[in-house]
N, C-alpha and C positions, 0 to 999 in steps of 0.2 A: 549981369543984372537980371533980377527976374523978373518977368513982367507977369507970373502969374504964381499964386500960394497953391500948393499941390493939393493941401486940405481945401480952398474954396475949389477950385478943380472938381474934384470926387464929390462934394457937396452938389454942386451945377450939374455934373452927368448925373449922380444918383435921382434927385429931383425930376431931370430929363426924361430918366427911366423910368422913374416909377408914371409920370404923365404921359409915354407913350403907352408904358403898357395898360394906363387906365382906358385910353383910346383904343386901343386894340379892346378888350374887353365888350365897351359898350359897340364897338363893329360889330363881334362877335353875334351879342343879341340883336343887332341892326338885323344882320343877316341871316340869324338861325329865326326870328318871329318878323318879319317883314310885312309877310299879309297882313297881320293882326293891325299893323301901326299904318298903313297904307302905303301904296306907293309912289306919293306924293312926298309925305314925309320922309318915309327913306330912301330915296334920291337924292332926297338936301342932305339927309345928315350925312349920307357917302360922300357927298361931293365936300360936305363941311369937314368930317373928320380926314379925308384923304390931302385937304391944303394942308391943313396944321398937322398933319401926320408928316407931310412931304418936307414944310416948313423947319420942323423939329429934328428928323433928319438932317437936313445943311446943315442948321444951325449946330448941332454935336459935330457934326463930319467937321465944317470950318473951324470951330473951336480944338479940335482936335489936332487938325491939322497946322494951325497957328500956334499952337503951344510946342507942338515936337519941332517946328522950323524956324521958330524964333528962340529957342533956351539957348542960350550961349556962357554957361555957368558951368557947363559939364555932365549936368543929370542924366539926362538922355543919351550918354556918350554912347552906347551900344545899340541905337535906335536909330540915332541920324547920322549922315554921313559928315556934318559938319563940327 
């Protein structure tokens, strides 16, 4: 039984990805113009983009992990040991 569509799969990481790397991006600018914006503001927004950066990470890592260790249909037969 599958407990997950390989197409919703790839749809959920690609979304993931394209919202880490939009967050990586505006770091980017956090960091290259910091003066400009104060360092009040850019403390928050490190500490705000680094949860949800951190957040978003697990969240793919366990998704990931829960689909190669629960398929029991055979897909992954060269991937998991089970």
């Amino acid at each position: 039984m599958k407990l997950f569509n390989r197409n919703y799969f790839k749809k959920c990481f690609k979304y993931a990805l394209i919202v880490t790397l939009n967050i990586a991006i505006v770091c980017f600018f956090v960091v290259i113009f910091g003066d400009t914006i104060g360092n009040t503001v850019e403390i928050t927004l490190r500490f705000i983009f680094g949860i949800v950066g951190a957040f978003i990470f697990f969240f793919i890592f366990f998704i990931v992990y829960f689909i190669f260790h629960s398929e029991v249909d055979g897909d992954f037969k060269g991937i998991t040991k089970s």
